[in-house]
N, C-alpha and C positions, 0 to 999 in steps of 0.2 A: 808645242813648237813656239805659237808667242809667249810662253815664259822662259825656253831659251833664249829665243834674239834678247829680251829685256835685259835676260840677266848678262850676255854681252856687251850692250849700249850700257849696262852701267858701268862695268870693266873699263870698257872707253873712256866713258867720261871721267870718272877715277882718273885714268892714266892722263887724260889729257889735264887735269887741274893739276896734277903734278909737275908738270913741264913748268912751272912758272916758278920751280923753286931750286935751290943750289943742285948742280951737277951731284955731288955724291946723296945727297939724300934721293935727290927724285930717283938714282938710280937703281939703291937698295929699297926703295916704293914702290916702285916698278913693279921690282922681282916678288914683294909678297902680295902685292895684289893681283899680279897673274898667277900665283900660287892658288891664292886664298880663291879666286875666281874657279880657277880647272877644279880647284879641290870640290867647290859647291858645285859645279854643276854634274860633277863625277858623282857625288854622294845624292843628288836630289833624281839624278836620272838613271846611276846605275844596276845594274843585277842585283847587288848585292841589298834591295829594300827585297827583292823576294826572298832573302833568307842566303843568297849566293857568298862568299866571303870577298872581304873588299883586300884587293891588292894595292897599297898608299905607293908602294914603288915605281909601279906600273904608271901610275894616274902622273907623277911628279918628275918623273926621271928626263923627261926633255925641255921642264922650266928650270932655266938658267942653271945647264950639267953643273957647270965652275962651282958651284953655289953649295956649305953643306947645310943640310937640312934637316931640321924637325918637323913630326908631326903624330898628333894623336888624335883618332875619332872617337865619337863615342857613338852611335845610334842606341835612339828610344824606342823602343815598341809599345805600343798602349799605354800613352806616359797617362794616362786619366781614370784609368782600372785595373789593371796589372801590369806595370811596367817590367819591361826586360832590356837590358843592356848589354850591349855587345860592344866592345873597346877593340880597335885595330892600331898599330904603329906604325910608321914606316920603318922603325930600325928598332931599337930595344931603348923605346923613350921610356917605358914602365920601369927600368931597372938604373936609368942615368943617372952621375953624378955631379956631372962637369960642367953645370950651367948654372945659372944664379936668376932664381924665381923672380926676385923683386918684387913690385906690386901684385903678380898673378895672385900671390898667397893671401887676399886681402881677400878675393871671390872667394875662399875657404871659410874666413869667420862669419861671411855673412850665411851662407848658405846651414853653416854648425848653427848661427843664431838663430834663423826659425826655426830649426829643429829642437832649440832649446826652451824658445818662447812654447812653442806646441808643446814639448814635457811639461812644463807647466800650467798651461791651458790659457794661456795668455795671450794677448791679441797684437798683430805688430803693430799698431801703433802706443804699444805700450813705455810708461816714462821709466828709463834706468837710473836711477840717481846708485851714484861713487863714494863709498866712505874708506877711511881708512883710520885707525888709530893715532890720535895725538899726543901731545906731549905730557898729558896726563892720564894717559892709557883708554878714553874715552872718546866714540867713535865720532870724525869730525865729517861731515860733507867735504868733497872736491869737485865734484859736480854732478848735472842732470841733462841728460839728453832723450830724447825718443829712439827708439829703435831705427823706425821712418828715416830719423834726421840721419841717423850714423848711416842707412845704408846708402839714403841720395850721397851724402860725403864724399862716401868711397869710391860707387861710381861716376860724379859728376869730376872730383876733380882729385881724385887717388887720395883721399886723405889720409897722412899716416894717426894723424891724432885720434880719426874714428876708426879707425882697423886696429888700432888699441885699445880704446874705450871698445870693442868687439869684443877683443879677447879677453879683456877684462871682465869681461861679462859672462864669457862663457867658462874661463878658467883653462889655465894650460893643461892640468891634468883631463879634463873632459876631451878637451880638444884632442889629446895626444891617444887616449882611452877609448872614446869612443864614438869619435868621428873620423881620424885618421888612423883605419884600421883598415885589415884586410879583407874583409867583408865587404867595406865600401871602394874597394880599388886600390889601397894607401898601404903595400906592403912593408915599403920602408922609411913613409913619410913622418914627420912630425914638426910641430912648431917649437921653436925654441925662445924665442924673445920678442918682444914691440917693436916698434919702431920710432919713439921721439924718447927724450932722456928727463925731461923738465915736470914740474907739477904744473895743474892738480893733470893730466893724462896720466903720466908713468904711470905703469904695469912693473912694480917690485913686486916680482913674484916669490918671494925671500918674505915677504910681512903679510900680516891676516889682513883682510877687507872684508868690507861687507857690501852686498850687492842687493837693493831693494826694487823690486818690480810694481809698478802704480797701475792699473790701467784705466782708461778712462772712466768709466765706472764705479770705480773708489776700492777696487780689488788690491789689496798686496799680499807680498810674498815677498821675505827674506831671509835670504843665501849669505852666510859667511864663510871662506873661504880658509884655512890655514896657514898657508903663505912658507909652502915648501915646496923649495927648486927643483920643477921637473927637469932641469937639464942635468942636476946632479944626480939626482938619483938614476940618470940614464945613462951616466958618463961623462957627460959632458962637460966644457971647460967654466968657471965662472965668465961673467962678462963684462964686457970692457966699459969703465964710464967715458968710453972716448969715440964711442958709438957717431956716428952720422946723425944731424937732427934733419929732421922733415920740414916742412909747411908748419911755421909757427900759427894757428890758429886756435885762440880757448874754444873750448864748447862754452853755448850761453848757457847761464844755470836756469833750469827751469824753477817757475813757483811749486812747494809743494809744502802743503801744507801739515 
């Protein structure tokens, strides 16, 4: 019971810091965080933790009717010795087309990156230093980052420049192969491109690279890459150098020796 009132006073409080900002924002504010609120205390107190199946319709359908909506759960069962997952929708968000991810898709490389650092037994605070071939066919550095750095990046302030230095790291065919598969939920997902257009970040995934793992200890591992367009081979259209740029920020180049 006191972690319901709590989790209501902070609803509250939420809502009331919002009154202090322009009419249309606070008002579409409002609406997802009395969303986000019913939805949590619906998921943390309802039937459906005993096994019951959760109905997202039911829990949502009287926060702001006018309003259309998404949503998808996931519950974890024993996420620390045998996890099990059970995914609920409110409508058929598993199979949509009609929305534009935007940033969400950046929480994908990171999560494919530890799973990549772990295929190779490697630690996250491991350094990735960037090569790519220069103009005399010999592999030049672009730069070096820690794994660490690129994930604070993403999360602290959405970086496009470290959600591609990710995927450069993990490579679009991995990514597309065997992280956004059906086994993991992703029946018809895939990545298609970076997001900044400038060196040294770009991800031409059209040219070989090579990808060196350092970890503190003095361990490396090096990955080179081919530099064949997963989007071609899947259909897809080439892409435009007219792209949208992000958050101009270099990565520092690390020392390595």
């Amino acid at each position: 019971m006191d972690s319901t009132i709590h989790l209501w006073k902070y609803s509250f409080e939420i809502q009331w810091t919002i009154k202090t900002m322009t009419t249309g924002i606070e008002r579409n504010l409002r609406r997802v965080v009395s969303g986000c609120m019913l939805l949590g205390a619906a998921i943390v107190y309802g039937p459906w933790v005993h096994g019951q199946s959760m109905d997202l319709g039911k829990i949502l359908s009287d926060v702001h009717p006018e309003v259309d909506k998404w949503a998808t759960v996931t519950l974890v069962k024993n996420p620390e010795s045998h996890p099990e997952f059970s995914t609920f929708h409110l409508k058929n968000e598993g199979e949509a087309v009609d929305f534009w991810p935007a940033s969400t898709i950046k929480l994908y490389t990171v999560i494919a990156g530890v799973e990549f650092l772990n295929q190779y037994g490697m630690p996250l605070d491991t350094i990735v230093a960037f090569s790519r071939p220069g103009s005399n066919g010999a592999y030049q550095r672009d730069c070096a980052r820690t794994f660490e750095e690129m994930v604070s990046e993403v999360f602290r302030r959405s970086s496009n420049e470290d959600y591609t230095l990710l995927l450069r790291m993990i490579g679009i065919d991995a990514m597309n192969t065997q992280f956004l598969v059906p086994g993991k939920g992703f029946p018809h997902s895939a990545l298609m491109r970076d997001y900044v257009t400038y060196r040294p970040v770009v991800y031409e995934n059209n040219e070989p690279q090579r990808i060196e793992l350092i970890s503190p200890g003095g361990i490396r591992k090096t990955l080179t890459i081919n530099g064949v367009a997963y989007r071609m081979r899947s259909g897809g259209v080439p892409q435009s150098s007219a792209r949208p740029q992000g958050t101009a920020r270099q990565p520092r180049n690390l020392p390595i020796a």
